[in-house]
C-alpha positions as CSV (number, residue, x, y, z in Angstrom):
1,X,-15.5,-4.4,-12.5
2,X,-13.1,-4.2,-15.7
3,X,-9.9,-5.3,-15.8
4,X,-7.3,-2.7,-15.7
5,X,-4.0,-2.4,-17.3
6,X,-1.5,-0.8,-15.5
7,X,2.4,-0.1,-16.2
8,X,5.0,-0.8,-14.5
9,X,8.4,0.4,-13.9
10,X,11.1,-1.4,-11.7
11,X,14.4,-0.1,-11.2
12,X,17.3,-0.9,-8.8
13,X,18.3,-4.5,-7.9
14,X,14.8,-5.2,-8.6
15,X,16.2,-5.7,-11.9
16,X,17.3,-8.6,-10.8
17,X,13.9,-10.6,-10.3
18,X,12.6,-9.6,-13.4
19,X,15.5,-10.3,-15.9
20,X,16.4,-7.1,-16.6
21,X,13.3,-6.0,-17.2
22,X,12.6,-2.4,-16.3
23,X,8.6,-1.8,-17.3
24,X,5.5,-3.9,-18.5
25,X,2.3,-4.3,-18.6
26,X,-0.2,-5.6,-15.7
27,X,-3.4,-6.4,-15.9
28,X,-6.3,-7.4,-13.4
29,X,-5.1,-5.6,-10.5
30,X,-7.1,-2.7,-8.8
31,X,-4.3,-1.9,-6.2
32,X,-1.4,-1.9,-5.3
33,X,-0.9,-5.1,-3.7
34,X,-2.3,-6.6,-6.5
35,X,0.1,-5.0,-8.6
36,X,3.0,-6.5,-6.0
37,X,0.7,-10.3,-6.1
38,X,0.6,-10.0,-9.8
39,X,4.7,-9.4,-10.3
40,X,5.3,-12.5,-7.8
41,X,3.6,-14.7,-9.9
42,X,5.5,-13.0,-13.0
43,X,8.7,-13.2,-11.0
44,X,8.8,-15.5,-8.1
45,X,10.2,-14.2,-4.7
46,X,10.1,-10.2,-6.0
47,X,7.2,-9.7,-3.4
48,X,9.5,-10.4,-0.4
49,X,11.8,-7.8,-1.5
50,X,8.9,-5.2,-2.0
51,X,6.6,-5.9,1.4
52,X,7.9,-6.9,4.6
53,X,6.3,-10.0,6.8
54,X,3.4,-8.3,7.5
55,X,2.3,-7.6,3.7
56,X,3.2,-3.8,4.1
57,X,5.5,-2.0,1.2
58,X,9.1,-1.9,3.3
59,X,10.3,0.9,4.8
60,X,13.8,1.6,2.2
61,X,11.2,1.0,-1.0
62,X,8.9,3.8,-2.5
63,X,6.4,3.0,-4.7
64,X,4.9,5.9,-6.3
65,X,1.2,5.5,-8.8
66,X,1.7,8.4,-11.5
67,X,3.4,10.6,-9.3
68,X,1.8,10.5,-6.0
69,X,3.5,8.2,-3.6
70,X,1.5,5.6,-2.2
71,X,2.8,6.8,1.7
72,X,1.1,10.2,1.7
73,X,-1.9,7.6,0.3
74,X,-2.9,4.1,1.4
75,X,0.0,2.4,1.2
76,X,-0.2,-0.7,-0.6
77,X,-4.1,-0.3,-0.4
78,X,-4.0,2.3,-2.9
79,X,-6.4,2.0,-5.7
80,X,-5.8,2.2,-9.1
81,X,-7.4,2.2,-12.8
82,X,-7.1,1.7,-16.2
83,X,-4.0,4.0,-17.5
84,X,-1.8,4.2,-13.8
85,X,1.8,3.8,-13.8
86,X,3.2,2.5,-10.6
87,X,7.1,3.0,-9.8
88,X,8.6,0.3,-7.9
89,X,11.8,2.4,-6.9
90,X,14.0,0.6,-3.9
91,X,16.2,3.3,-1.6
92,X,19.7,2.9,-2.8
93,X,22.1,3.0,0.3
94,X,26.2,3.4,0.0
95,X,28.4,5.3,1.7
């Protein structure tokens, strides 16, 4: 199987783990997990903040490949190829 590049784009305080950094490029992952695995080793400790204990995407972020989210799919099973762009959006909350 090829290696696929896939962009990403982080916003909220996800910001935070990657330096400021709101899109790049990942390669070499052919879901969405591996997309999440692939950022953690970029930026250690992002993956807590994106999937909960039992390595599903939490409940308050949304994660969206091109414009389908990945809960009306498979979750953090969803595939992807060559060309995707994943969204990485966390809920904000306030009041």
């Amino acid at each position: 199987m090829g290696r696929h590049l896939i962009r990403v784009r982080i916003t909220g305080q996800l910001e935070d783990y990657t330096g400021g950094r709101r899109e790049l490029q990942v390669g070499g992952a052919s879901d969405v997990l591996g997309i999440v695995e692939e950022l953690n080793r970029i930026f250690p400790g992002i993956e807590r903040r994106i999937l909960n204990d039992q390595g599903k995407i939490r409940t308050y972020v949304n994660v969206f490949v091109n414009s389908d989210n990945t809960r009306d799919a498979a979750g953090e099973r969803t595939k992807l190829k060559d060309g995707d762009v994943v969204h990485i959006l966390p809920s904000v909350a306030g009041g």
